[in-house]
Residue frames as qw, qx, qy, qz and C-alpha x, y, z in Angstrom:
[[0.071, -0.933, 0.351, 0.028, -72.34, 0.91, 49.52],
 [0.705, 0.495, -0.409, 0.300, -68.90, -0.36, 47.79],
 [0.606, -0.775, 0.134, -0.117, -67.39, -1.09, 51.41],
 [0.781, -0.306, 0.261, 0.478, -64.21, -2.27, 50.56],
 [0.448, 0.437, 0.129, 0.769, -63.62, 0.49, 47.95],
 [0.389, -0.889, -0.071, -0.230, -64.32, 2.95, 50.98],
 [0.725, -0.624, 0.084, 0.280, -62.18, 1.29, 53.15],
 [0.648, 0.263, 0.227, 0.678, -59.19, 1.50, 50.30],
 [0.260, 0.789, 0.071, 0.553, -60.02, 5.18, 49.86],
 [0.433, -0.863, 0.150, -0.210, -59.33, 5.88, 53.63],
 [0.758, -0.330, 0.073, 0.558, -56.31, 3.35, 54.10],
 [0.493, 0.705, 0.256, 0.441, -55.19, 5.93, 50.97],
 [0.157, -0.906, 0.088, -0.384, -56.14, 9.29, 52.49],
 [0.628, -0.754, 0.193, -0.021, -54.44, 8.27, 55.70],
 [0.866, 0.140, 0.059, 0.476, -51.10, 7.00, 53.79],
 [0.279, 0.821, 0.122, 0.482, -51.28, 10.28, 52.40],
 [0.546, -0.797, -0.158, -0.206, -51.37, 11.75, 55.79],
 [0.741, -0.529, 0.187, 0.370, -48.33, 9.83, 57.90],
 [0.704, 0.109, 0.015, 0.702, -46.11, 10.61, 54.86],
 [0.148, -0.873, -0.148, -0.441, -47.10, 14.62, 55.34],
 [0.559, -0.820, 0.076, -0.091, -46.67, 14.30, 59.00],
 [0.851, -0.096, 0.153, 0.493, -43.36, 12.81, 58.55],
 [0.270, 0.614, 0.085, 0.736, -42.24, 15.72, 55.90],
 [0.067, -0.832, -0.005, -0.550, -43.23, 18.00, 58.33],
 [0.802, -0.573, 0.057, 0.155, -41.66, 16.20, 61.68],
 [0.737, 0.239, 0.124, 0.621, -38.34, 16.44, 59.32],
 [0.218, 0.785, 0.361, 0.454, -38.97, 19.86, 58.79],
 [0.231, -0.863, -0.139, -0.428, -39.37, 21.09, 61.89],
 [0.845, -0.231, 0.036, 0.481, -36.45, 19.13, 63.40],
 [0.732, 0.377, 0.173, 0.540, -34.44, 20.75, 61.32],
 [0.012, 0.795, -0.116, 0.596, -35.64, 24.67, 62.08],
 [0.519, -0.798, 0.020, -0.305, -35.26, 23.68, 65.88],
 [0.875, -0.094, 0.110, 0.462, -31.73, 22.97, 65.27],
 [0.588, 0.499, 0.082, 0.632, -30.59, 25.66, 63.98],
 [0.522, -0.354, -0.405, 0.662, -29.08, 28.11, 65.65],
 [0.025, 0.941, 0.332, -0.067, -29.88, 31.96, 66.00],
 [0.587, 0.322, -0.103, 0.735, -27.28, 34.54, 65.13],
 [0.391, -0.402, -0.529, 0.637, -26.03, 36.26, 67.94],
 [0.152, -0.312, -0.031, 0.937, -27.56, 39.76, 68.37],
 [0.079, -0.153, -0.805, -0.567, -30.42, 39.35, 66.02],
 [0.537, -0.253, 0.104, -0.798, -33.96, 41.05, 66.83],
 [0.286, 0.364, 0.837, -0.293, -36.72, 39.13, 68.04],
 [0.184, 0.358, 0.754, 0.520, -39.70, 39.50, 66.39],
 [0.163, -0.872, -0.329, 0.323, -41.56, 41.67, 68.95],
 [0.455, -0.595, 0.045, 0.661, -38.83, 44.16, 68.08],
 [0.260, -0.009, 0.604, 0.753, -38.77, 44.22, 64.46],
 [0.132, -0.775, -0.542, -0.297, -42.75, 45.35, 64.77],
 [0.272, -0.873, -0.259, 0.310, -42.19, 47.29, 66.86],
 [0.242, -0.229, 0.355, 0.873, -39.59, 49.19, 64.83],
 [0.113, 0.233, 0.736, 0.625, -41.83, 49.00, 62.01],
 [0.337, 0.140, 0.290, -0.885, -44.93, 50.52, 64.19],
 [0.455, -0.147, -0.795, -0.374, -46.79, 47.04, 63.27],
 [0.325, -0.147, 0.576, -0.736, -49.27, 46.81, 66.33],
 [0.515, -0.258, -0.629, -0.522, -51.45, 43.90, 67.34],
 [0.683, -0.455, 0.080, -0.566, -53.69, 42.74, 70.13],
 [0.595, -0.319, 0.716, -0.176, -53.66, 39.59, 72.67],
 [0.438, 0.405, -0.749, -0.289, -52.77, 36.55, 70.77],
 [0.905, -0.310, -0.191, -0.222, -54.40, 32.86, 71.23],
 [0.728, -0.583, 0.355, -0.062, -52.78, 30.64, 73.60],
 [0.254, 0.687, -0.648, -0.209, -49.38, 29.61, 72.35],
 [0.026, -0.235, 0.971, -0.038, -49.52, 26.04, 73.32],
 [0.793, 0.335, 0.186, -0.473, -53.02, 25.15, 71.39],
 [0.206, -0.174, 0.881, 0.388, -53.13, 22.12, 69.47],
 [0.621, 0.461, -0.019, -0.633, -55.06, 20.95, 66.80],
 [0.520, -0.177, 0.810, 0.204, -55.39, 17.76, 64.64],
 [0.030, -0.129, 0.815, 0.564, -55.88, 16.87, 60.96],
 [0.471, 0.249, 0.510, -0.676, -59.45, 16.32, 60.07],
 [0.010, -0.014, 0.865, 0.501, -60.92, 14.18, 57.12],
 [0.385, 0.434, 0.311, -0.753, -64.64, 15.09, 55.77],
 [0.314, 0.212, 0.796, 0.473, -66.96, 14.08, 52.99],
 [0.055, 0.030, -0.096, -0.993, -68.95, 15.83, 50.80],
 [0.373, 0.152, 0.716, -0.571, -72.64, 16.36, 52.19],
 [0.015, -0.102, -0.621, -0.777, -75.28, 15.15, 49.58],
 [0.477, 0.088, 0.340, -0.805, -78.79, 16.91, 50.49],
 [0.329, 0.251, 0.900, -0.139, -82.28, 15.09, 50.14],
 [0.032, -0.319, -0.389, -0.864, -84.87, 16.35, 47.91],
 [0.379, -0.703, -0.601, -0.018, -86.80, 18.02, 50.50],
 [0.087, 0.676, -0.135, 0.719, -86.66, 21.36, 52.25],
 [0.309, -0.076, -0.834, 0.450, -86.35, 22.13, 55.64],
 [0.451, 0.382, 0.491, -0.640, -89.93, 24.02, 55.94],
 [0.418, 0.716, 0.551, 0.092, -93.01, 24.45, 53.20],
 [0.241, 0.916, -0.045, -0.316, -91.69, 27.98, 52.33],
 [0.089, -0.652, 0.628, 0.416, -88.79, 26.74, 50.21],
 [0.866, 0.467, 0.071, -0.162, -88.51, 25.30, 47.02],
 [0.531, -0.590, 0.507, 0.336, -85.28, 23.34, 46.45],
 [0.891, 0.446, -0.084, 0.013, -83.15, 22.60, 43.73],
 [0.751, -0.489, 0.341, 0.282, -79.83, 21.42, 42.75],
 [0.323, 0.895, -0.206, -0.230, -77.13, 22.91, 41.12],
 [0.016, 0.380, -0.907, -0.181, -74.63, 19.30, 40.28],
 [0.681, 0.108, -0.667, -0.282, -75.51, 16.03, 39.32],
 [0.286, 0.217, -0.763, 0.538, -74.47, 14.85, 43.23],
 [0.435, -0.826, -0.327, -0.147, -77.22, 16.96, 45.21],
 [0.633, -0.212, -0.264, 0.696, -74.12, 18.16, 47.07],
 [0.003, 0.120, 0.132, 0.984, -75.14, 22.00, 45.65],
 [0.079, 0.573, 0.785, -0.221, -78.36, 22.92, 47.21],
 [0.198, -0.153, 0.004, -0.968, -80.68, 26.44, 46.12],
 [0.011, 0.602, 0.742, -0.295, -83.44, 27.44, 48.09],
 [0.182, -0.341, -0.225, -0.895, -86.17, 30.06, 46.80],
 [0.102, 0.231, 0.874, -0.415, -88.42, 31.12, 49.28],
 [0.236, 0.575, 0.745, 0.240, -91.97, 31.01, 48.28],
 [0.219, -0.928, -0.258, -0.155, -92.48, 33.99, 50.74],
 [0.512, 0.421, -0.420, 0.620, -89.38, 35.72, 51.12],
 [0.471, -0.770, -0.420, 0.091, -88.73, 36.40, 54.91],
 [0.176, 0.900, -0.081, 0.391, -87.88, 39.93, 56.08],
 [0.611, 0.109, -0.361, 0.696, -84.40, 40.12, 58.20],
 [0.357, -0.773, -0.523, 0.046, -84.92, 42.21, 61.67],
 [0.050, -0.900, 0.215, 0.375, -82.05, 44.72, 61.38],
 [0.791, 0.579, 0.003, 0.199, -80.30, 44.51, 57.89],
 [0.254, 0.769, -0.399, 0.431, -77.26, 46.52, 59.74],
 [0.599, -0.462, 0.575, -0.312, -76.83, 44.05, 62.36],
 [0.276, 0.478, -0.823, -0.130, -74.82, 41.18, 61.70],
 [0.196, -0.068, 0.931, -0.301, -76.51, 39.19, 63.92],
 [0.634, 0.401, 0.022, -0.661, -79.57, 39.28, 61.97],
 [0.621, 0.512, -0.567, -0.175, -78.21, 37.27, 59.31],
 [0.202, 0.133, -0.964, 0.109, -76.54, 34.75, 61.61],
 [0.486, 0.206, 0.609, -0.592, -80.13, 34.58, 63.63],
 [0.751, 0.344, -0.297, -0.479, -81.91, 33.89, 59.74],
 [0.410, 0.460, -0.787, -0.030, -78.97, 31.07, 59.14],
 [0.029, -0.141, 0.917, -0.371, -79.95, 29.04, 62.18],
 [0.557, 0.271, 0.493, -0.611, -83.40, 29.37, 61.95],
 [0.743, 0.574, 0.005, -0.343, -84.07, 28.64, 57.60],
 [0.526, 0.561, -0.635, -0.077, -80.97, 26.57, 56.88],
 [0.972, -0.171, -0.144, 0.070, -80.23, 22.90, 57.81],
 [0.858, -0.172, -0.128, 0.467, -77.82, 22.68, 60.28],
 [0.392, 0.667, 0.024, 0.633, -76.72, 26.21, 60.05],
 [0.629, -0.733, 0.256, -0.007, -75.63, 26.87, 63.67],
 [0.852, -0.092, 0.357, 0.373, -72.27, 25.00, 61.78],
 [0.519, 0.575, 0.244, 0.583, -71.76, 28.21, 59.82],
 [0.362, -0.674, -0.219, 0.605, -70.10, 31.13, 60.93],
 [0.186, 0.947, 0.217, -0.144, -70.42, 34.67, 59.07],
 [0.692, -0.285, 0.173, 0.640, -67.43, 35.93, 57.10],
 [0.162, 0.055, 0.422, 0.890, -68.40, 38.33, 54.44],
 [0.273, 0.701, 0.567, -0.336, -71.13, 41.00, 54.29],
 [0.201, 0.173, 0.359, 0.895, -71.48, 42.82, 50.52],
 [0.188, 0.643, 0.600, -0.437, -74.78, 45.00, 51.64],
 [0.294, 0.618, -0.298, -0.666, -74.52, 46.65, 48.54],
 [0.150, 0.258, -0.908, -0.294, -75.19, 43.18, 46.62],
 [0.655, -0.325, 0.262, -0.630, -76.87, 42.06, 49.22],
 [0.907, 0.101, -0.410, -0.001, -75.48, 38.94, 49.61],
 [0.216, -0.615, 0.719, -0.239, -73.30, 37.36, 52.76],
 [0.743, 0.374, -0.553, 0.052, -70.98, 34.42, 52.91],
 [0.757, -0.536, 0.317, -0.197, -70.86, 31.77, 55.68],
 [0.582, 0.321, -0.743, -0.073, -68.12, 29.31, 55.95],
 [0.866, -0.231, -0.440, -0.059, -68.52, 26.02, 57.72],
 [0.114, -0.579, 0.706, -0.393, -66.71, 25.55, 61.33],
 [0.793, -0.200, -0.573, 0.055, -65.94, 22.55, 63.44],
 [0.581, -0.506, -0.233, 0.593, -65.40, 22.89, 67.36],
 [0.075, 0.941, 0.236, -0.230, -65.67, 26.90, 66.04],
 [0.304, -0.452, 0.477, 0.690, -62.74, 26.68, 63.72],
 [0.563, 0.654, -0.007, -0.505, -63.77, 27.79, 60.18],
 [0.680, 0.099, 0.509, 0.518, -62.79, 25.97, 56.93],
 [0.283, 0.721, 0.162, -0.612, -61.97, 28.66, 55.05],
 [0.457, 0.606, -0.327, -0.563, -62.72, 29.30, 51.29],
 [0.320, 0.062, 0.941, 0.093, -64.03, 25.55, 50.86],
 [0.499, -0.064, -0.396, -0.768, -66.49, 25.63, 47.95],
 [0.482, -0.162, -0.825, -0.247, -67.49, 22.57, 49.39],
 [0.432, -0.312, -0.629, 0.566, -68.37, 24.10, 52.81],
 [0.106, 0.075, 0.148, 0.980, -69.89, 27.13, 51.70],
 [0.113, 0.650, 0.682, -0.317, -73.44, 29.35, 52.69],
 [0.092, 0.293, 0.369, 0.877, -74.71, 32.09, 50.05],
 [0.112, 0.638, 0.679, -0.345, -77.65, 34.38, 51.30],
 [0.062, 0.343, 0.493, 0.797, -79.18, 36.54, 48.67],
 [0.018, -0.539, -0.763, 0.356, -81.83, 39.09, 49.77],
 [0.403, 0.619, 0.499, 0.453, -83.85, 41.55, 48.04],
 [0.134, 0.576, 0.382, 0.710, -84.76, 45.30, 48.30],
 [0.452, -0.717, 0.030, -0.530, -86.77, 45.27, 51.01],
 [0.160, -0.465, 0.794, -0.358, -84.03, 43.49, 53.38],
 [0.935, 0.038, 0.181, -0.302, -86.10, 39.92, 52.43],
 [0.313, -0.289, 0.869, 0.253, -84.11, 37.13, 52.15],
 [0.572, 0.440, -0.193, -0.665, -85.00, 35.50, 48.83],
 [0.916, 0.291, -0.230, -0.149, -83.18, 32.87, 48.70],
 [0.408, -0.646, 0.640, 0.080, -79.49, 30.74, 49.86],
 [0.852, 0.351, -0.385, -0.048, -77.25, 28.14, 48.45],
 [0.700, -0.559, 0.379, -0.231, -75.66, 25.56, 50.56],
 [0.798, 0.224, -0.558, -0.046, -72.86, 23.27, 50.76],
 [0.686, -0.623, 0.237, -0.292, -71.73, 20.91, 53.47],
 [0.445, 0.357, -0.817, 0.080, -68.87, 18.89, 54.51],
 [0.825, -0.398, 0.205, -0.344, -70.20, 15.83, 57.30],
 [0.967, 0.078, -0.116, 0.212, -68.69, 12.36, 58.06],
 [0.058, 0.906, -0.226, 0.353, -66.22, 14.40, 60.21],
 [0.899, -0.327, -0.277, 0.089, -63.64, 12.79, 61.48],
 [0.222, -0.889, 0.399, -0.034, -60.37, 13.92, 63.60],
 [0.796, 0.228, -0.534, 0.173, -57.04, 12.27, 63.67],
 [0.777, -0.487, -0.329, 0.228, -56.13, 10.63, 66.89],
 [0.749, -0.107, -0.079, 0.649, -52.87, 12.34, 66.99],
 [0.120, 0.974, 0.175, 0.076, -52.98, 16.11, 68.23],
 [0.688, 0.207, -0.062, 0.693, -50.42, 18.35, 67.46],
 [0.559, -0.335, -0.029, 0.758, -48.68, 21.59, 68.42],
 [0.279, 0.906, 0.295, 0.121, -49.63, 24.61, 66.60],
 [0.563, 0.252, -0.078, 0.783, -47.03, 27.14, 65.74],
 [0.179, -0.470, -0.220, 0.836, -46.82, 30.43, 68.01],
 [0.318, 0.898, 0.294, 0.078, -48.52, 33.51, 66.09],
 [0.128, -0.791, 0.442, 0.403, -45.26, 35.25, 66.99],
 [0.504, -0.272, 0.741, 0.351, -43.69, 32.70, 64.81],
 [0.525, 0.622, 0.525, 0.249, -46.41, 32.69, 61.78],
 [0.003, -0.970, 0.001, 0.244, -45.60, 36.79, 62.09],
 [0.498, -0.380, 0.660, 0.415, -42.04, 35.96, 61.98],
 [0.470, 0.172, 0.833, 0.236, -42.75, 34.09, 58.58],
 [0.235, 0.916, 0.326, 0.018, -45.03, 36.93, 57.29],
 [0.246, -0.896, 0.117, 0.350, -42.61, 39.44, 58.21],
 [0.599, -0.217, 0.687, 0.350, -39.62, 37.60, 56.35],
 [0.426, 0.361, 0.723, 0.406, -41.69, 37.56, 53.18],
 [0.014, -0.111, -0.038, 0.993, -42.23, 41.38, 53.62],
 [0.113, -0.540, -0.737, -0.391, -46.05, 40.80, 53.97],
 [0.295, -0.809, -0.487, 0.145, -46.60, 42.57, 56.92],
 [0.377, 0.598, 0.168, 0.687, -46.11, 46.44, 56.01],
 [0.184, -0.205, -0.546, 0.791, -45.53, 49.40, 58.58],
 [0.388, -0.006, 0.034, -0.921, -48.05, 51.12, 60.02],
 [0.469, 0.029, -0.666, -0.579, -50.06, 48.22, 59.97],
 [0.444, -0.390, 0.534, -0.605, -52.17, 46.53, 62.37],
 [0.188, 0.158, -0.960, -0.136, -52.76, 43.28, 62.85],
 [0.611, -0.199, -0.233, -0.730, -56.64, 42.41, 63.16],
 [0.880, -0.186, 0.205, -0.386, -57.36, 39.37, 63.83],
 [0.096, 0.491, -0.864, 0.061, -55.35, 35.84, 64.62],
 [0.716, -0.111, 0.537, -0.432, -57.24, 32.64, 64.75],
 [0.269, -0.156, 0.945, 0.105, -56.91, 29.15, 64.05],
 [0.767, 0.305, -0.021, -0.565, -59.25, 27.87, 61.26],
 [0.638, -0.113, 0.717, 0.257, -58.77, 24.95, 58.65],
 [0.459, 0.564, -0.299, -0.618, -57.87, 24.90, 54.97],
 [0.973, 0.185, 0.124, -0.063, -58.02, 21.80, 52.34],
 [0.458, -0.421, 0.735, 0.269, -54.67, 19.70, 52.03],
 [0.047, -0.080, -0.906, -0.412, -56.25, 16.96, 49.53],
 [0.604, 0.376, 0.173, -0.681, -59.59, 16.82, 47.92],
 [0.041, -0.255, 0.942, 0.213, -59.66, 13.05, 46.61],
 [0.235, -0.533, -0.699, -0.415, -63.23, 12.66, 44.58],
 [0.435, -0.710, -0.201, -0.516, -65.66, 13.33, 47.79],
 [0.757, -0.577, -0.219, 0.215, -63.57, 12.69, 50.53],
 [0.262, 0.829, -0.217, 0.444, -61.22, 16.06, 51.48],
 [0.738, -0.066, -0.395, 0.543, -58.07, 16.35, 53.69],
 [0.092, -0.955, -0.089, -0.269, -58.34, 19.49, 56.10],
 [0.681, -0.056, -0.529, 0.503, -55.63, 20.96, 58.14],
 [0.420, -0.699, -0.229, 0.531, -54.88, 23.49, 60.76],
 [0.408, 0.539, 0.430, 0.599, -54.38, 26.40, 59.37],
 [0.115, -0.588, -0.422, 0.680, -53.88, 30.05, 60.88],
 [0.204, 0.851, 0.320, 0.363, -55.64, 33.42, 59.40],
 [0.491, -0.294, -0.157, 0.805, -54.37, 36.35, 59.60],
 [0.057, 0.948, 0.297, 0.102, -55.99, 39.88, 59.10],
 [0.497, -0.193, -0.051, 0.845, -53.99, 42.81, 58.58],
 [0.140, 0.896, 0.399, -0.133, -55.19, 46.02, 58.40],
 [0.501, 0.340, -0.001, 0.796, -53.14, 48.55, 56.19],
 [0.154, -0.255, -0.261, 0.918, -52.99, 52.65, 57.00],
 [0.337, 0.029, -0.090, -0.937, -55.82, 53.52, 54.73],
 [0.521, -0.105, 0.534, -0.658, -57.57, 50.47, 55.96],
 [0.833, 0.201, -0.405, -0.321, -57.93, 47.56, 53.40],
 [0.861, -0.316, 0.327, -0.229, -57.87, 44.44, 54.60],
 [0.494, 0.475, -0.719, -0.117, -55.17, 42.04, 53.67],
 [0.764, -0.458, 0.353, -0.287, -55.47, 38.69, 54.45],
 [0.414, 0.533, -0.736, -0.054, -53.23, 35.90, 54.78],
 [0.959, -0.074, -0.076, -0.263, -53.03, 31.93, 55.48],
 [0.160, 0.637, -0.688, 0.309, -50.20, 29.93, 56.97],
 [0.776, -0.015, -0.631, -0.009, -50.02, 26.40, 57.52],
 [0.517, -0.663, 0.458, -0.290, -49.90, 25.93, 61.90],
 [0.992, -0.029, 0.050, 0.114, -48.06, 22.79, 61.40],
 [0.717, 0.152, 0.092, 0.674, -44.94, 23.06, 59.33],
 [0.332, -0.551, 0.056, 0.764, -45.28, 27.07, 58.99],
 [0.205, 0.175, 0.587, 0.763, -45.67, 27.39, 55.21],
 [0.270, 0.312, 0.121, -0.903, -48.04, 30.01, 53.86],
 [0.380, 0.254, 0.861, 0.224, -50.58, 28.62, 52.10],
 [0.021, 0.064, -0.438, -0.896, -51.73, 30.11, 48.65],
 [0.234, 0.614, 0.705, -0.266, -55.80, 30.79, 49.08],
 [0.141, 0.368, 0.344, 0.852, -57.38, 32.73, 46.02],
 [0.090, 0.293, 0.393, -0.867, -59.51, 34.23, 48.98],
 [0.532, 0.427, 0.236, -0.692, -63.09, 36.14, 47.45],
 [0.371, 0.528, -0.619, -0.447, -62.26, 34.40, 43.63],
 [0.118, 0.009, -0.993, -0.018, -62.88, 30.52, 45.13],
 [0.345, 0.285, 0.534, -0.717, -66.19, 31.73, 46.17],
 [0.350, 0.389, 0.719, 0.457, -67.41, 31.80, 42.28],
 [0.117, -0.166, -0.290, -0.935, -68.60, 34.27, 40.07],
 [0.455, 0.075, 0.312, -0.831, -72.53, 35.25, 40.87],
 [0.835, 0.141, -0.182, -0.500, -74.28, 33.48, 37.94],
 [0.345, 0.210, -0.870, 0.283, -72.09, 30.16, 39.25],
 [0.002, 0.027, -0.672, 0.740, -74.26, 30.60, 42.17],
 [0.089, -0.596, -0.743, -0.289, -77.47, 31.00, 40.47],
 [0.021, -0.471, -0.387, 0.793, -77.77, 34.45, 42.28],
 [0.259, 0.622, 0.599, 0.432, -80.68, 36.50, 40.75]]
């Protein structure tokens, strides 16, 4: 191992980093100067005009810190005799199992099925958390977590299961980010009232609408060869009136929304090698 062209790539990443945190220490100076005009809703108020309704909200004074990850490159070796591996890059970094004997899932309409398979037939897969069932495909989509916060829509962080007919899994494709590290320096997370705020503003959040779900994940900053920049990062879930999901991303640092092509970074099937 090239140990002094490592070290270079991290003094790098972490250059990268302080000038970021700086931009965004500017940033946020700035909004917590400024002054409110007098008479001006709150945000509670403007949902509540609007008949936007959500639930309890995490703890407003969570922090959270930067995180820096490489991409995992598998052995050639499965993790039982029923699988046959291969590799879809040049890296190993793209894994596909086929099993020999597909194995049958114990309630195909129970989610927990699927996460019970994932821990038991996948390396390390207690590190993946469940985000997308298509039972009409038959296919669901884990994404990595750390300390249960999800990276979301990271190809490089990503679980495919693929099962057949009779509710047999057939097969999965795996990637992995390891070599997880945190930065020392934890920060502040913006309020959810405040990411709302910020939604609202950009006229994302529509009346009649409910907010779903609020929770603190991580998306990718920088992605410098194999070694990626994660940050903090909130989700949002909105449910419209005739029930489609809309979801949205929103830097927990500085505030900015952040532009995720959502189901579309996942790849197309034959990308996947699904059969």
């Amino acid at each position: 191992m090239d140990w002094n062209r490592t070290k270079s790539i991290f003094i790098f990443v972490f250059l990268i980093l302080d000038i970021f945190l700086y931009s965004m220490y500017v940033n946020r100076y700035k909004e917590a100067q400024s002054v409110e005009i007098l008479g001006e809703k709150t945000i509670e108020a403007r949902l509540k005009d609007d008949n936007i309704t959500y639930g309890p909200l995490p703890n407003s004074n969570e922090t959270a810190t930067y995180i820096i990850g490489k991409a995992h490159h598998f052995k050639n070796n499965a993790i039982n005799d029923n699988q046959r591996v291969s590799f879809l890059d040049d890296k190993q970094a793209h894994l596909k199992a086929i099993f020999i004997n597909p194995v049958k899932l114990r309630n195909i309409n129970d989610d927990a099925s699927l996460t019970d398979f994932v821990h038991t037939n996948v390396k390390d897969g207690d590190s993946y958390a469940l985000w997308k069932v298509d039972r009409e495909e038959r296919v669901a989509i884990f994404f990595q977590r750390k300390n249960n916060r999800i990276f979301y829509y990271n190809e490089s962080a990503l679980l495919k299961v693929q099962w057949n007919l009779d509710n047999e899994v057939v097969m999965y494709e795996q990637t992995m980010i390891d070599n997880i590290e945190e930065m020392e320096q934890q920060e502040t997370v913006i309020p959810p009232l405040q990411i709302f705020q910020t939604l609202y503003n950009k006229g994302l959040l529509k009346s009649e609408s409910r907010i779903k779900q609020v929770k603190l994940g991580y998306s990718t900053f920088s992605n410098l060869t194999q070694t990626q920049v994660l940050i903090p990062t909130w989700e949002v879930q909105v449910e419209l009136p005739d029930e489609e999901i809309e979801e949205y991303f929103v830097d927990a640092i500085d505030g900015k929304i952040i532009e995720i092509q959502g189901d579309n970074q996942l790849g197309e099937e034959e990308d996947w090698g699904v059969e």
